[in-house]
C-alpha positions in Angstrom: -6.3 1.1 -23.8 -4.2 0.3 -20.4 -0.8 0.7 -20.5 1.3 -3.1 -19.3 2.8 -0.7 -16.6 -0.3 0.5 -15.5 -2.0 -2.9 -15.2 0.8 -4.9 -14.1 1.1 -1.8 -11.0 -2.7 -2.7 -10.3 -2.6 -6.3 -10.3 0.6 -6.2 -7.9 -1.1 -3.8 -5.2 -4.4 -5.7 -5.8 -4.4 -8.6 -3.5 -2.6 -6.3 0.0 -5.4 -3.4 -1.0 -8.6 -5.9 -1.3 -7.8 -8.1 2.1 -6.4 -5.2 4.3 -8.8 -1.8 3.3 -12.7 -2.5 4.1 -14.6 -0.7 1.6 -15.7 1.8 4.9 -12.3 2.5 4.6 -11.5 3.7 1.1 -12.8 7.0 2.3 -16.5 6.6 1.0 -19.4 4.9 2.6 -19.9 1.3 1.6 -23.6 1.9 -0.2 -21.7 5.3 -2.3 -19.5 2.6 -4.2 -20.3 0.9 -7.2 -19.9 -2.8 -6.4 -20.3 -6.1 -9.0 -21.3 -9.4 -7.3 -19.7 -12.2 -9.8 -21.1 -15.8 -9.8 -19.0 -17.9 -11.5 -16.3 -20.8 -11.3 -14.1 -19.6 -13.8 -11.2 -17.9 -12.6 -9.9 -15.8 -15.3 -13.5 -14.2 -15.2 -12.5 -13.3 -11.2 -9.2 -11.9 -12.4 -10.9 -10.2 -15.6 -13.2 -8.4 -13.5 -11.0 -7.8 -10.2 -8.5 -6.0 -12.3 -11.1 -4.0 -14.2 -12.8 -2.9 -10.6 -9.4 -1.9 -9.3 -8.8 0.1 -11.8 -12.3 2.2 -11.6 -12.7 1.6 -8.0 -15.2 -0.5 -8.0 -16.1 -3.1 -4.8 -15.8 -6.3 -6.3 -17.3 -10.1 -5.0 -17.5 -13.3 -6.1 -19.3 -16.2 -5.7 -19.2 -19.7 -6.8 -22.9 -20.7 -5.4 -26.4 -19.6 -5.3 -26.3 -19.5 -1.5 -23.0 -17.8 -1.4 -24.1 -14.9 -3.8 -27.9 -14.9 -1.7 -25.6 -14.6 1.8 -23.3 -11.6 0.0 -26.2 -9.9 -1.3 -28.2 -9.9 2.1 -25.2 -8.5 3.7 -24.2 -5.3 1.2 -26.7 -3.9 -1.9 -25.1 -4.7 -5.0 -26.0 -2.7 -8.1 -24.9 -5.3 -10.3 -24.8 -9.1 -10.5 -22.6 -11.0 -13.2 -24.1 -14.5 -14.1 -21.7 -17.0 -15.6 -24.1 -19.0 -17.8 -21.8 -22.7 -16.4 -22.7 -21.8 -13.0 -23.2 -25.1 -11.4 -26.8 -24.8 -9.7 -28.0 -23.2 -13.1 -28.4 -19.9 -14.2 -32.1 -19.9 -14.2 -32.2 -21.0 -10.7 -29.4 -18.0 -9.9 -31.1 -15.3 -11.6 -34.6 -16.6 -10.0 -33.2 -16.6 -6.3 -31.9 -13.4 -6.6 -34.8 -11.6 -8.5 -36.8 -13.0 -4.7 -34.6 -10.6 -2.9 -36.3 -7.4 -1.3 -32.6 -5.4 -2.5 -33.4 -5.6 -6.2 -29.9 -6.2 -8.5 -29.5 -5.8 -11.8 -28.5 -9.6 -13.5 -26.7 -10.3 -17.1 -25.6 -13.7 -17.9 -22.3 -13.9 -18.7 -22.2 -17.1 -21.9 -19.9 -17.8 -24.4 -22.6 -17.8 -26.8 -24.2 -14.6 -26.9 -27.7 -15.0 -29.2 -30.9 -13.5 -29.9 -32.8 -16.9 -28.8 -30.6 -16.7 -25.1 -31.0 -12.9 -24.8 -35.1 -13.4 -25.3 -34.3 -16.7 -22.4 -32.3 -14.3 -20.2 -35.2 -11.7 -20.2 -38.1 -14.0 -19.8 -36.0 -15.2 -16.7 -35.7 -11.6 -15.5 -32.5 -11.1 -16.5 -31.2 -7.7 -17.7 -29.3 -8.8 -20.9 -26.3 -11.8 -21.8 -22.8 -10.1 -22.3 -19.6 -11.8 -23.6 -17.6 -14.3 -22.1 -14.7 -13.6 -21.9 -15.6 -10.0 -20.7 -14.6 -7.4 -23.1 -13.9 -4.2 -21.1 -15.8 -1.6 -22.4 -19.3 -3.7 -22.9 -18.3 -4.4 -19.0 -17.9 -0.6 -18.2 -21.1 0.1 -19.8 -23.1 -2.4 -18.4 -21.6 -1.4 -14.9 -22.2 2.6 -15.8 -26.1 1.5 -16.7 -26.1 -0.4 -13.2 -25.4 2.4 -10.8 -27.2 5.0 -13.0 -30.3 2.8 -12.7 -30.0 1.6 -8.8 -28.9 5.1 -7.8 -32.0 7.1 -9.8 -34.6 5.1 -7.9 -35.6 3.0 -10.9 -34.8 0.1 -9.7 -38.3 -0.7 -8.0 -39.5 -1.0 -11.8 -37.3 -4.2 -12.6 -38.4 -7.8 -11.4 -41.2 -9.8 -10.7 -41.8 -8.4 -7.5 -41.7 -4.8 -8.3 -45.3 -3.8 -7.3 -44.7 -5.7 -3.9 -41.1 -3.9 -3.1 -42.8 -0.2 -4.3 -45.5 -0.9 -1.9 -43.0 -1.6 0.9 -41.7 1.7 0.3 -44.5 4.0 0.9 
């Protein structure tokens, strides 16, 4: 667990270190970083997760709109993608948009509620899995940990509906 000095140290070099150092500038190239694309409205999720990426250096965005996560993930890959399940265009519609993308992402839904019926929902919709909301750190951390090892070993040209059509682009 994170000491209060420790966390209160990152949260109060977090907003000067997140405007003013372009990820090209943290000394590794941008597509070498882990980075978490949150869509969501809820602001204590933003915080949640901004804290927990400054603290394992992680490039963290947010979005509050399908187009606005679409436009983010045309412009950087992005390993992992946080749904919140309240998004206001609709989670389904989210998870769809994104699983169109030639850049394949991993999705969870992020829901208060986290059951066997919306886990078998969240699949069928090409989701990866529904974590809980609010985050806890460690089920964060692991899903995060699963999302690089997976987009950095290649296998990510197995997940999504378009799979066969973004493995034939490759060869």
């Amino acid at each position: 667990m994170l000491g209060w000095k420790t966390l209160r140290r990152v949260w109060e070099s977090f907003e000067w270190r997140k405007r003013s150092i372009p990820a090209e500038g943290r000394g590794e190239p941008i597509h070498n970083r882990m980075a978490v694309l949150l869509v969501a409205r809820n602001y204590s999720l933003r915080e949640s997760l901004d804290v927990l990426g400054a603290v394992n250096g992680w490039d963290v965005f947010w979005a509050i709109s399908c187009d606005e996560a679409i436009d983010t993930l045309k412009r950087r890959p992005v390993p992992l993608v946080i749904c919140d399940e309240e998004a206001p265009e609709g989670w389904r519609k989210i998870v769809e948009c994104i699983d169109l993308l030639p850049q394949p992402s991993c999705v969870l839904l992020a829901s208060r509620f986290c059951d066997d019926a919306l886990r078998a929902e969240a699949t069928r919709c090409h989701a990866y899995d529904v974590i809980a909301n609010p985050f806890s750190w460690e089920e964060v951390t692991d899903h995060v940990l699963f999302a690089w090892a997976w987009y950095t070993s290649g296998c990510e040209a197995w997940w999504g509906s378009n799979a066969d059509r973004r493995a034939l682009n490759r060869r």
